[in-house]
PyMOL Python script that loads the backbone (N, CA, C, O; Angstrom):
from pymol import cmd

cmd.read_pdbstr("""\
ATOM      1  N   UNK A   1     102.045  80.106  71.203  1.00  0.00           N
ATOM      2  CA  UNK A   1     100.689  80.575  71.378  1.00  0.00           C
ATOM      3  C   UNK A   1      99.883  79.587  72.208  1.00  0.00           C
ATOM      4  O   UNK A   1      99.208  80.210  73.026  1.00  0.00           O
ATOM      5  N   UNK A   2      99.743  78.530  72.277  1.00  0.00           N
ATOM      6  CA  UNK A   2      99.090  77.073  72.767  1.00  0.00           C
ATOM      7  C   UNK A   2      99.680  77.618  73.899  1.00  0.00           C
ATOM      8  O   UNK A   2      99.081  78.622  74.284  1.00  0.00           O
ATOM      9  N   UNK A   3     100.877  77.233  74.731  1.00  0.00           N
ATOM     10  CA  UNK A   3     101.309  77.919  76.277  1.00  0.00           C
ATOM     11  C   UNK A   3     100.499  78.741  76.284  1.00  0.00           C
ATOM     12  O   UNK A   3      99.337  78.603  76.667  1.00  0.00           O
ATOM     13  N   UNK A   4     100.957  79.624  75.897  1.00  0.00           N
ATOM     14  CA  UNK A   4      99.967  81.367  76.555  1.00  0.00           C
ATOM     15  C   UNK A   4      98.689  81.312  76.743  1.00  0.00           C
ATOM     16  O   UNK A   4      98.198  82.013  77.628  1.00  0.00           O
ATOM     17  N   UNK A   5      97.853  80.445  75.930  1.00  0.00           N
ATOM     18  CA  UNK A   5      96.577  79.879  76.384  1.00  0.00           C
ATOM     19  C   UNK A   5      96.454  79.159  77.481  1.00  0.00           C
ATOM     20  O   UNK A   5      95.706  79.264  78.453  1.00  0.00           O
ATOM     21  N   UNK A   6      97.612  78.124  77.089  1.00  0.00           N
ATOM     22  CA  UNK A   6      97.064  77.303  78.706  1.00  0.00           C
ATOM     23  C   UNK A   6      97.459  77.614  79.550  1.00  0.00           C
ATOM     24  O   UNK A   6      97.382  76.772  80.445  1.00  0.00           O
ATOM     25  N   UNK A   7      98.199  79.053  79.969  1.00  0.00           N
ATOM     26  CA  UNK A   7      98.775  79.456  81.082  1.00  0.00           C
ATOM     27  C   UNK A   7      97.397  80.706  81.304  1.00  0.00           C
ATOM     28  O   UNK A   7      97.476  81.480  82.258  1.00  0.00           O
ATOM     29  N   UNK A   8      96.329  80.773  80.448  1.00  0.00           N
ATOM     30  CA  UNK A   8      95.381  82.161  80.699  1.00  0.00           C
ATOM     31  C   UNK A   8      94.052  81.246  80.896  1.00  0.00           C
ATOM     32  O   UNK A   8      93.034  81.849  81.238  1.00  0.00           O
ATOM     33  N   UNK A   9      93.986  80.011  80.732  1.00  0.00           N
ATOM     34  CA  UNK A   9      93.065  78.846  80.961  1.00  0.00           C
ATOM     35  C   UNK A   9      93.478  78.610  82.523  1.00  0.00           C
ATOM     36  O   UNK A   9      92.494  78.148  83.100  1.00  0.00           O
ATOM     37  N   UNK A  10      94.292  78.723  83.178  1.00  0.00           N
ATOM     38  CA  UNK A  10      94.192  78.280  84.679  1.00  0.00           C
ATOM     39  C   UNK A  10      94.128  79.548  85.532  1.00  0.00           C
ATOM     40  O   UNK A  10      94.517  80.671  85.210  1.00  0.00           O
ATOM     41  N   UNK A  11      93.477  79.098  86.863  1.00  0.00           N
ATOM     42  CA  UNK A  11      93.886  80.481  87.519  1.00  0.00           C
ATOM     43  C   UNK A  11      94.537  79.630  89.137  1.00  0.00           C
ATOM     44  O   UNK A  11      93.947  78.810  89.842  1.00  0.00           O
ATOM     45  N   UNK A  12      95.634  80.097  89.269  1.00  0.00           N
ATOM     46  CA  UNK A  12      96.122  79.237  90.003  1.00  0.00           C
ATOM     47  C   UNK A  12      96.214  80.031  91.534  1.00  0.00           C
ATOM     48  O   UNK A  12      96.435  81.235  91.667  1.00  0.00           O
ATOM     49  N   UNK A  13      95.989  79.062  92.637  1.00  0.00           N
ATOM     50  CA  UNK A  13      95.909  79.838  94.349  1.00  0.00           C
ATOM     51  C   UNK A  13      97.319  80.082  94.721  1.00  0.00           C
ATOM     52  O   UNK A  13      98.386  79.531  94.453  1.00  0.00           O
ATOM     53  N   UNK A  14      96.855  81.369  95.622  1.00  0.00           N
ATOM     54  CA  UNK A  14      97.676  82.126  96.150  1.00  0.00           C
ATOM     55  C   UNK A  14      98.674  81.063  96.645  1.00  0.00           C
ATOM     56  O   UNK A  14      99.832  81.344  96.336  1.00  0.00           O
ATOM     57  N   UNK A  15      98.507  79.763  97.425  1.00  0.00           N
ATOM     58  CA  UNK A  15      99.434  79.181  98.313  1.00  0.00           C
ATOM     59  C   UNK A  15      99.906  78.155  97.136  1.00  0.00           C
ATOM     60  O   UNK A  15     100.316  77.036  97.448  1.00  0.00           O
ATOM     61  N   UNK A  16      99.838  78.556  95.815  1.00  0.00           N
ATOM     62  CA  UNK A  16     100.797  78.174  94.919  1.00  0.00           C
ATOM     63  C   UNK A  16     100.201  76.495  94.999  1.00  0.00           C
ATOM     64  O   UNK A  16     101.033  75.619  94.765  1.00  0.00           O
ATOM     65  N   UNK A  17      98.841  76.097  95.312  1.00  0.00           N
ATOM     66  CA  UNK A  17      98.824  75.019  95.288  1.00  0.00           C
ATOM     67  C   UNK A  17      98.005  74.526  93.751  1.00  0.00           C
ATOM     68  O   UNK A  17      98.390  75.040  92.701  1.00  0.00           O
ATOM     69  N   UNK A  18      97.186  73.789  93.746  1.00  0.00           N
ATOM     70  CA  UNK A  18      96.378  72.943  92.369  1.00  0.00           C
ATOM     71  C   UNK A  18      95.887  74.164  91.693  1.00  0.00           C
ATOM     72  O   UNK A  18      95.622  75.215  92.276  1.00  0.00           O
ATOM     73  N   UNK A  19      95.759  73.895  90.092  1.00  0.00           N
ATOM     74  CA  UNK A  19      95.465  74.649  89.377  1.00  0.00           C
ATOM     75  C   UNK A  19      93.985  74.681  89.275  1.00  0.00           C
ATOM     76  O   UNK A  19      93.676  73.894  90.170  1.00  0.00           O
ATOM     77  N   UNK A  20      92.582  75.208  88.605  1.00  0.00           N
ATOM     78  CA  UNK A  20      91.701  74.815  88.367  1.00  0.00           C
ATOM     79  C   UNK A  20      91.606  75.942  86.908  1.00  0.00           C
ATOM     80  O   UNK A  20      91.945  77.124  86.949  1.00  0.00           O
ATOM     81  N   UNK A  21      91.119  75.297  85.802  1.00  0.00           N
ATOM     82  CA  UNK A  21      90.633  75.662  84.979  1.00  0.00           C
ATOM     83  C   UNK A  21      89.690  76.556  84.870  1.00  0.00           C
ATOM     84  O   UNK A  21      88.633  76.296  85.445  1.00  0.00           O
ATOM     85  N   UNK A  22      89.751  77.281  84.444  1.00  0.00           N
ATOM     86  CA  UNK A  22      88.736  78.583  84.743  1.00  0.00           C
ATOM     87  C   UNK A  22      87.437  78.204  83.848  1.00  0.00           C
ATOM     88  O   UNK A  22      86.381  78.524  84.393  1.00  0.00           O
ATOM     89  N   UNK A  23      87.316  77.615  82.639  1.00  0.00           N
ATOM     90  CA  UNK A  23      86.191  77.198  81.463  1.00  0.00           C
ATOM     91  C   UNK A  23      85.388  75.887  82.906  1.00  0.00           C
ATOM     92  O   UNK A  23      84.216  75.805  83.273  1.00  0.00           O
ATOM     93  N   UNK A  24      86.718  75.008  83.412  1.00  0.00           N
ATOM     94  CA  UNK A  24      85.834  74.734  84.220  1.00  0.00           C
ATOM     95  C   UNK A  24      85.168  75.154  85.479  1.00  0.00           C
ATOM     96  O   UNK A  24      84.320  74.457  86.035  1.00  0.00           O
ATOM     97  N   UNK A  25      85.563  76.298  85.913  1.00  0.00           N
ATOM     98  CA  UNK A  25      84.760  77.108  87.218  1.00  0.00           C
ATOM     99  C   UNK A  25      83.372  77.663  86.512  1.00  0.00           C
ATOM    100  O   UNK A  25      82.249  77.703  87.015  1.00  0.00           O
ATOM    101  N   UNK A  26      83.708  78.000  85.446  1.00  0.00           N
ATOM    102  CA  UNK A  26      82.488  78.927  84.769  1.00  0.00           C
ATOM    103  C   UNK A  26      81.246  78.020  84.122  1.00  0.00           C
ATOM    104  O   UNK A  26      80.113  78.435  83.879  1.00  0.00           O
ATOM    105  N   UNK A  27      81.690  76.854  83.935  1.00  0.00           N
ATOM    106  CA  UNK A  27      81.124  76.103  83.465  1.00  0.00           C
ATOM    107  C   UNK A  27      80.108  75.717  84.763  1.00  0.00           C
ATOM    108  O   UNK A  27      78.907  75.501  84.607  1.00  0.00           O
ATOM    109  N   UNK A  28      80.636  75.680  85.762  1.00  0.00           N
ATOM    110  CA  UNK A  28      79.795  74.803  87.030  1.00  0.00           C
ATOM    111  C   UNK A  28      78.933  75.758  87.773  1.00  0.00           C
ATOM    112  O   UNK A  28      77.834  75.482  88.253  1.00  0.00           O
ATOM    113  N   UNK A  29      79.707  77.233  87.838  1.00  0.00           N
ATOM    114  CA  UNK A  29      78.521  78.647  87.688  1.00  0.00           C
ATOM    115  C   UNK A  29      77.627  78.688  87.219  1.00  0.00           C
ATOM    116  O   UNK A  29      76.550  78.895  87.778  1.00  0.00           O
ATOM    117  N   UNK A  30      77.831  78.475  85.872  1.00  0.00           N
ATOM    118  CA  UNK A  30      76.732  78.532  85.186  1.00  0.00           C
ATOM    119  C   UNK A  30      75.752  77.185  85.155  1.00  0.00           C
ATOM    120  O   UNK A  30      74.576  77.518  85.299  1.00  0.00           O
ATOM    121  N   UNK A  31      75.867  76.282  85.059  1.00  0.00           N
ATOM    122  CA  UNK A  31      74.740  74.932  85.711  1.00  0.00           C
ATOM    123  C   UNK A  31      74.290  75.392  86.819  1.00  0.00           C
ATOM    124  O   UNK A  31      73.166  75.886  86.720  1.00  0.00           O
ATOM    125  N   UNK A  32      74.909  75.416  88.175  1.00  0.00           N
ATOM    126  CA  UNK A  32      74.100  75.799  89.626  1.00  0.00           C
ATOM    127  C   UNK A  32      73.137  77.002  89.072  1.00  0.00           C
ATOM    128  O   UNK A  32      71.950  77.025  89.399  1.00  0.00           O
ATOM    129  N   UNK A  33      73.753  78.088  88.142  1.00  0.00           N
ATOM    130  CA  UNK A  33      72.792  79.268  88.494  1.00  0.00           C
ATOM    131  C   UNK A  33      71.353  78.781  87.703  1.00  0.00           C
ATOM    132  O   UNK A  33      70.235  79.094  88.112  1.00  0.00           O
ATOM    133  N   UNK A  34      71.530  78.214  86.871  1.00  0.00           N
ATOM    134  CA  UNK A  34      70.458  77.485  86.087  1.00  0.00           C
ATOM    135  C   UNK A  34      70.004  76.863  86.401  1.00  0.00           C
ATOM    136  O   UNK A  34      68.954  76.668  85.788  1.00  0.00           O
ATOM    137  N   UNK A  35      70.255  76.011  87.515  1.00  0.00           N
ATOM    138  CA  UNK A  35      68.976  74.547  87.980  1.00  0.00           C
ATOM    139  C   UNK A  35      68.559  75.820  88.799  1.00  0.00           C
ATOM    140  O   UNK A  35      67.352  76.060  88.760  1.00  0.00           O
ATOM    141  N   UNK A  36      69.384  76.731  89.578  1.00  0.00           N
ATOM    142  CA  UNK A  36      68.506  77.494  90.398  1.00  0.00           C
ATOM    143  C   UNK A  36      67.356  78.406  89.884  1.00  0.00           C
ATOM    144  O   UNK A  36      66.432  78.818  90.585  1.00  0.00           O
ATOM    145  N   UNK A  37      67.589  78.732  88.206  1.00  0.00           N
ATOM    146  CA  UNK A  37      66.215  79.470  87.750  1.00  0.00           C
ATOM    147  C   UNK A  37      65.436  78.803  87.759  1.00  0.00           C
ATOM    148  O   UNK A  37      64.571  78.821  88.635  1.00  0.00           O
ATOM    149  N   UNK A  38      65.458  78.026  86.853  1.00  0.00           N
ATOM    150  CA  UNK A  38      64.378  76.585  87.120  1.00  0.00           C
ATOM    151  C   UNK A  38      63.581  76.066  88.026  1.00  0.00           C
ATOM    152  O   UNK A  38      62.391  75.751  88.053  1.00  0.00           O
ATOM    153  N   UNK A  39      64.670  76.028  88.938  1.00  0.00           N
ATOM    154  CA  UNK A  39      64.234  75.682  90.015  1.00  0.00           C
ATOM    155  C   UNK A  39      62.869  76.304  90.794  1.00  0.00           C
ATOM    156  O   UNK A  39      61.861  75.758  91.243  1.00  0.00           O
ATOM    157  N   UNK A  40      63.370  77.851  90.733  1.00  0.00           N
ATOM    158  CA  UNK A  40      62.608  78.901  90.922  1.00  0.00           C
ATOM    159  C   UNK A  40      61.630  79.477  90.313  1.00  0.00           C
ATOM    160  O   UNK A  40      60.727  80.088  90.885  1.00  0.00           O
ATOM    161  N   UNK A  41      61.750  79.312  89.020  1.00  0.00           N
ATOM    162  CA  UNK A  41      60.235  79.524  88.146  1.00  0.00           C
ATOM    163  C   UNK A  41      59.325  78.272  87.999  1.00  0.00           C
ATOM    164  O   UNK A  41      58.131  78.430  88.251  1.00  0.00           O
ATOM    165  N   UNK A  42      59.895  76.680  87.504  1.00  0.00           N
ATOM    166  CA  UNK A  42      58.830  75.854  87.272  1.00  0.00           C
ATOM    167  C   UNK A  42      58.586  74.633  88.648  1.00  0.00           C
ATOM    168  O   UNK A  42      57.813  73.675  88.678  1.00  0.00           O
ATOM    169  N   UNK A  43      59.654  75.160  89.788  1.00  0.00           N
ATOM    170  CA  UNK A  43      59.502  74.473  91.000  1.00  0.00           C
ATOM    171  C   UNK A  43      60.424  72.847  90.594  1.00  0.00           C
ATOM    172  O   UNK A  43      61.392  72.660  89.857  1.00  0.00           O
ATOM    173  N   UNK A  44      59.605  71.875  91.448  1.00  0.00           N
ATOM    174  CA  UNK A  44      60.528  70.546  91.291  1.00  0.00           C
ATOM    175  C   UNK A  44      60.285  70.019  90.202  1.00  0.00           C
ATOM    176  O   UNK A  44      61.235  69.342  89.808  1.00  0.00           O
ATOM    177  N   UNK A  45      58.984  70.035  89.198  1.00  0.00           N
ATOM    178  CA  UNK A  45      58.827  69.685  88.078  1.00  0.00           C
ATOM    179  C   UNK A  45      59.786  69.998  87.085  1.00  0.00           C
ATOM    180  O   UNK A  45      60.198  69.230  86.216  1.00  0.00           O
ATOM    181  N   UNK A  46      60.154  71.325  87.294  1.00  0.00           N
ATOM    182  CA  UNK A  46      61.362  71.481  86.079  1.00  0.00           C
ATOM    183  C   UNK A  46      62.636  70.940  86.589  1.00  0.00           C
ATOM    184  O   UNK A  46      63.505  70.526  85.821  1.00  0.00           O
ATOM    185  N   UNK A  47      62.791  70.936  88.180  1.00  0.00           N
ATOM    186  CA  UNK A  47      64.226  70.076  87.705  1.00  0.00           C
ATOM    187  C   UNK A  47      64.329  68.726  87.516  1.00  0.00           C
ATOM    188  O   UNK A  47      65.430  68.216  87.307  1.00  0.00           O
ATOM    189  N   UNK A  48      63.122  67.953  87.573  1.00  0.00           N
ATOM    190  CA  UNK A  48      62.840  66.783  87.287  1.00  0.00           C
ATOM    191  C   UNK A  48      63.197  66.631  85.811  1.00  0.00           C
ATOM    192  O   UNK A  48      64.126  65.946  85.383  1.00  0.00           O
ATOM    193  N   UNK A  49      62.078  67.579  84.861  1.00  0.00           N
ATOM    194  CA  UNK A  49      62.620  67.699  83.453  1.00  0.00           C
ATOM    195  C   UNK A  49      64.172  67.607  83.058  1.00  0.00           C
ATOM    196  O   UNK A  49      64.795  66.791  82.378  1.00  0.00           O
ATOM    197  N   UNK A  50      64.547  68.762  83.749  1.00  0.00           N
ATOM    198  CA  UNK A  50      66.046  69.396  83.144  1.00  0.00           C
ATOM    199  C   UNK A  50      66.863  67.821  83.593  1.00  0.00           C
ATOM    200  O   UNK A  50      67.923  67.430  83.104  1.00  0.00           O
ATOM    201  N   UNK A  51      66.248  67.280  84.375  1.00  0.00           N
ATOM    202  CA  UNK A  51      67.417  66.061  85.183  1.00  0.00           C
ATOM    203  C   UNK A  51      67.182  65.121  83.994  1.00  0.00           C
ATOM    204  O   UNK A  51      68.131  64.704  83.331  1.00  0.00           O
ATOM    205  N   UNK A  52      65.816  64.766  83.709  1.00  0.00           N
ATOM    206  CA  UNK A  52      65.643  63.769  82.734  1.00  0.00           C
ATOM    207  C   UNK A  52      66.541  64.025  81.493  1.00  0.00           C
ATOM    208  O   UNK A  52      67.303  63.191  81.004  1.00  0.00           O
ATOM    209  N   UNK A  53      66.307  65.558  80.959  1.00  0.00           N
ATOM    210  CA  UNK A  53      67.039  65.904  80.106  1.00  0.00           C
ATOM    211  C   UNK A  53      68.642  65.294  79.740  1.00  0.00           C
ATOM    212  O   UNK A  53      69.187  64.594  78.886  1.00  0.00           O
ATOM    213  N   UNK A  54      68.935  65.937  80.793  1.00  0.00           N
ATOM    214  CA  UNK A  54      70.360  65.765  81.254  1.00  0.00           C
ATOM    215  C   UNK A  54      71.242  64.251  81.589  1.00  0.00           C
ATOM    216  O   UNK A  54      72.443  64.111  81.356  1.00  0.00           O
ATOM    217  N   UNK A  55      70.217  63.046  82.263  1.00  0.00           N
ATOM    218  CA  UNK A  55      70.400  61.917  82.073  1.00  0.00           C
ATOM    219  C   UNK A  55      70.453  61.253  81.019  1.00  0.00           C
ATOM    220  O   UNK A  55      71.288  60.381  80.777  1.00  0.00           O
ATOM    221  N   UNK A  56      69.102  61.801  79.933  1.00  0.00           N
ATOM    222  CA  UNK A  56      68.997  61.245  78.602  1.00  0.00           C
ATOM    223  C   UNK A  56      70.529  61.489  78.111  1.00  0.00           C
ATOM    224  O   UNK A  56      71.315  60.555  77.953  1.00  0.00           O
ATOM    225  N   UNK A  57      70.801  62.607  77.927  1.00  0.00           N
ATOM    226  CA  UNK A  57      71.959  63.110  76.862  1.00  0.00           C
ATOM    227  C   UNK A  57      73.227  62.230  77.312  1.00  0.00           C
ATOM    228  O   UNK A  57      74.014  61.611  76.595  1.00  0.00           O
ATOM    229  N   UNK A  58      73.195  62.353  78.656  1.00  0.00           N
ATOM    230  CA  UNK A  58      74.679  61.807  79.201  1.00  0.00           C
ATOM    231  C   UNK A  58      74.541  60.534  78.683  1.00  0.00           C
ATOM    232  O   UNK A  58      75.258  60.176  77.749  1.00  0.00           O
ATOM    233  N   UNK A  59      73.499  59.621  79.292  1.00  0.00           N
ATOM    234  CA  UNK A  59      73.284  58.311  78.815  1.00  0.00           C
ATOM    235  C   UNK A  59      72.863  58.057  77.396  1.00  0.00           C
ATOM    236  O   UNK A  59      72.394  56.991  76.997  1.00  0.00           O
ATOM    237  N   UNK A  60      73.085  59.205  76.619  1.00  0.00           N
ATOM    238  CA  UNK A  60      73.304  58.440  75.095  1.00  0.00           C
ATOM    239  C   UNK A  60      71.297  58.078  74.703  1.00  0.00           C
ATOM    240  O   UNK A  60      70.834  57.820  73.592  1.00  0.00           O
ATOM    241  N   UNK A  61      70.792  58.149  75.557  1.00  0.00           N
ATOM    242  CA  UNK A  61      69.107  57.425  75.039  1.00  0.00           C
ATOM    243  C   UNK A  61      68.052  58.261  74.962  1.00  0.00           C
ATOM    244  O   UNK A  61      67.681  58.811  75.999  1.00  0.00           O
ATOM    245  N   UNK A  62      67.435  58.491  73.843  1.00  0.00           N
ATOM    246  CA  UNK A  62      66.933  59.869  72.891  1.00  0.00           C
ATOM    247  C   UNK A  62      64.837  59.286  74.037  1.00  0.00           C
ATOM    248  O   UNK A  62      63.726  59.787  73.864  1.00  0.00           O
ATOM    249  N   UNK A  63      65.018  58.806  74.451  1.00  0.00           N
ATOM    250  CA  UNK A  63      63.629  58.400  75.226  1.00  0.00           C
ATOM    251  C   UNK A  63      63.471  59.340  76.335  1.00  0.00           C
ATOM    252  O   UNK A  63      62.546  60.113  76.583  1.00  0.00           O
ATOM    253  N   UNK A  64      64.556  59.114  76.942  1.00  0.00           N
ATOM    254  CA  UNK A  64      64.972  59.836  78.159  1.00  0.00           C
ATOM    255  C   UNK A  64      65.020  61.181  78.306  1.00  0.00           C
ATOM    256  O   UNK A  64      64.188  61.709  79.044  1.00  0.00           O
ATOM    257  N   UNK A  65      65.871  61.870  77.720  1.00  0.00           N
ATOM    258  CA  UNK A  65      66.136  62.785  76.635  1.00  0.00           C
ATOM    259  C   UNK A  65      64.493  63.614  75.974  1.00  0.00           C
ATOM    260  O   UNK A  65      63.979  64.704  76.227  1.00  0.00           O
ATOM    261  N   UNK A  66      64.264  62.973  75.463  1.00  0.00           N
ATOM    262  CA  UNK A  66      62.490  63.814  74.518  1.00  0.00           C
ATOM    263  C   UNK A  66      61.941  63.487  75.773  1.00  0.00           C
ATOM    264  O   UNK A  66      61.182  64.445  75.916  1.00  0.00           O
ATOM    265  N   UNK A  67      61.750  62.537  77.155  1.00  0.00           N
ATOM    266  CA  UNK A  67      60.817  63.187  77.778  1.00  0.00           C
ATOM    267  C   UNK A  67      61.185  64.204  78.682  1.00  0.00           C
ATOM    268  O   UNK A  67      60.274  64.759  79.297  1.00  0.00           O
ATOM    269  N   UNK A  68      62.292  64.535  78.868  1.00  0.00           N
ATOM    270  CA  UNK A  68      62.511  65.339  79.876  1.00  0.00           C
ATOM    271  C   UNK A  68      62.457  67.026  78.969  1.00  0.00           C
ATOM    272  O   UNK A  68      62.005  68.029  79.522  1.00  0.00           O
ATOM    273  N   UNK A  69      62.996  67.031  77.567  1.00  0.00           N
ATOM    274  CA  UNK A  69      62.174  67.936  76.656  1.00  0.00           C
ATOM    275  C   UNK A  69      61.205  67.995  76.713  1.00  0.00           C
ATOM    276  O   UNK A  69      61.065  69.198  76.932  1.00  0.00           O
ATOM    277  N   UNK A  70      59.996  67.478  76.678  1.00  0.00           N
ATOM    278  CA  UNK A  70      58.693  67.310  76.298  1.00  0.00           C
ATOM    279  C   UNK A  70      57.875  67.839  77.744  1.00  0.00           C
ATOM    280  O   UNK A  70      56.706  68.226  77.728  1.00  0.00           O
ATOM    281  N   UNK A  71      58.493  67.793  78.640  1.00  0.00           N
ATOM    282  CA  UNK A  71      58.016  67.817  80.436  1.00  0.00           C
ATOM    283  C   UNK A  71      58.486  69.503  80.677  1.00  0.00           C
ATOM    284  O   UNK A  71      57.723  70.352  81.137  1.00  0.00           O
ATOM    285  N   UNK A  72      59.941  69.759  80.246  1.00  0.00           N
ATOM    286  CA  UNK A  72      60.285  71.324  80.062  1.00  0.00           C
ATOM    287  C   UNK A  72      59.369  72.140  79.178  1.00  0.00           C
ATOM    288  O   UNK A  72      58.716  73.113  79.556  1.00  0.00           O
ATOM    289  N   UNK A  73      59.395  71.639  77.973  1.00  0.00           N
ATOM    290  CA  UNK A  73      58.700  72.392  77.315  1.00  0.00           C
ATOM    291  C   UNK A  73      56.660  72.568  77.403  1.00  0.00           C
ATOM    292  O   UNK A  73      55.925  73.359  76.813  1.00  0.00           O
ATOM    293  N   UNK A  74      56.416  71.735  78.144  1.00  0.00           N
ATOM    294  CA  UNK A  74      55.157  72.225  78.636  1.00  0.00           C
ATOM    295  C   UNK A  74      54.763  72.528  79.612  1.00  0.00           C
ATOM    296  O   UNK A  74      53.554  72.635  79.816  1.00  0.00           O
ATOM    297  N   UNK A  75      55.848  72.803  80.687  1.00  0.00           N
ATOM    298  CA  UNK A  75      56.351  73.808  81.357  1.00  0.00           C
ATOM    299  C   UNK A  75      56.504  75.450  80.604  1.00  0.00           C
ATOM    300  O   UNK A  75      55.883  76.412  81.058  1.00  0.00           O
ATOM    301  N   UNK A  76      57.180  75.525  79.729  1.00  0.00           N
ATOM    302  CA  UNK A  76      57.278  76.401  79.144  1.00  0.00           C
ATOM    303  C   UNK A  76      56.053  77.417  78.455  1.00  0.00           C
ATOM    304  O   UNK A  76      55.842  78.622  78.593  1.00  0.00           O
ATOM    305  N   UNK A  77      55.385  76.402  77.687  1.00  0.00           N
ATOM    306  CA  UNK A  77      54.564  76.579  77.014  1.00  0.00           C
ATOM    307  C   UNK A  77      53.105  76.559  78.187  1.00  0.00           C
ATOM    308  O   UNK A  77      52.029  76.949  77.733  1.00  0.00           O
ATOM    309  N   UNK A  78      53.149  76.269  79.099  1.00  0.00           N
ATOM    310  CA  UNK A  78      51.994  75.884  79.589  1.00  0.00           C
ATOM    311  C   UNK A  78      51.094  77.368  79.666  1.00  0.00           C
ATOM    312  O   UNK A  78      50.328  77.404  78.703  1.00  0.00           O
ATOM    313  N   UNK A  79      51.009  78.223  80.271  1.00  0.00           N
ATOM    314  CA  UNK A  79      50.846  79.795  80.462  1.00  0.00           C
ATOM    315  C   UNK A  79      50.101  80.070  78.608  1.00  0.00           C
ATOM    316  O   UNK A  79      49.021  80.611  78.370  1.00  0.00           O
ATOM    317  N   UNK A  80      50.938  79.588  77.720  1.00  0.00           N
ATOM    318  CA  UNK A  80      50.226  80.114  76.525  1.00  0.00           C
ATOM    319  C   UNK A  80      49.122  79.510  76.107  1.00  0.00           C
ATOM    320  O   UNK A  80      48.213  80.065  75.490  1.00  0.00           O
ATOM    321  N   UNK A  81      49.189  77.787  76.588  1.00  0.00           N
ATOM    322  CA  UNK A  81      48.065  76.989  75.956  1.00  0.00           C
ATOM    323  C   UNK A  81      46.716  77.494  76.277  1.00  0.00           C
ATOM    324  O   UNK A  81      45.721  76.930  75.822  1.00  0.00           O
TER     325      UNK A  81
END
""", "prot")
cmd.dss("prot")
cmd.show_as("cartoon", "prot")
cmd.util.cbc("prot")
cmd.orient("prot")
């Protein structure tokens, strides 16, 4: 069963060359299409946020992290205040 997965986890090219993981194609789809909403509804401010976000988490430091939350989310929220 484990084979049959990891043989339905790759999708491999026609010229029989490198494999690529399909969780990882979909995975990188889905980020681009998302900085591009962002991008497109809260302009450079939100990808500033989402970046802070995204630096915080990678780098492990909850500062970084809550402000780039805190910068999204009043983005978010801003329209209701």
């Amino acid at each position: 069963m484990v084979a049959n997965f990891a043989q339905l986890a790759k999708v491999y090219l026609p010229e029989g060359g490198k494999a690529m993981p399909v969780l990882a194609l979909v995975s990188a789809v889905f980020v681009i299409a998302f900085e591009q909403i962002v991008q497109w509804r809260y302009g450079a401010t939100g990808i500033v946020g989402l970046l802070l976000l995204t630096i915080g988490i990678k780098a492990k430091s909850p500062s970084v992290s809550s402000a780039g939350a805190v910068l999204l989310a009043l983005l978010v929220a801003g329209p209701a205040l």
